[in-house]
C-alpha positions as CSV (number, residue, x, y, z in Angstrom):
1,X,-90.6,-28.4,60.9
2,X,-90.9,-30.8,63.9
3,X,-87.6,-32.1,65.6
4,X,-88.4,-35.6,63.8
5,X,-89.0,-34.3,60.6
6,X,-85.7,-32.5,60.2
7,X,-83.4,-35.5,61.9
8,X,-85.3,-37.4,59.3
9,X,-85.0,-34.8,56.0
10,X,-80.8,-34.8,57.8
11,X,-80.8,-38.5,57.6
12,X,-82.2,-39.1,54.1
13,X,-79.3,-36.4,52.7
14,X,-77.0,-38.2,54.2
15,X,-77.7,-41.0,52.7
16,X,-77.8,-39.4,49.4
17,X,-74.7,-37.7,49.5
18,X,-72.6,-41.2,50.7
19,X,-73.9,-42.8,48.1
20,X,-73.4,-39.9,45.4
21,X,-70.2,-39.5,43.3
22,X,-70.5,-35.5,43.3
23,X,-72.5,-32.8,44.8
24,X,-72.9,-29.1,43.5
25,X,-73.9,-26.7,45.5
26,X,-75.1,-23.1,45.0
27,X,-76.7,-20.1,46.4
28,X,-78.4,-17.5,44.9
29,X,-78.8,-14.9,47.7
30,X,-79.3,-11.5,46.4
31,X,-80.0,-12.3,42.6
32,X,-83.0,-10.7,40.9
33,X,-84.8,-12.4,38.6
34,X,-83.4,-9.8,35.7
35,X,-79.8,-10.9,36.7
């Protein structure tokens, strides 16, 4: 991804999550698709 594209894709977030009441966030590192 191009220098542009991410300060763009960081922008738009942003801008999601000021204007969100709540955010979740995960990860799923190391998790089979059994577990």
């Amino acid at each position: 991804m191009a220098r542009p594209d991410k300060a763009a894709a960081v922008a738009e977030l942003t801008d999601k999550f000021r204007s969100s009441n709540a955010a979740v966030l995960t990860e799923y590192r190391g998790l089979t698709v059994a577990q």
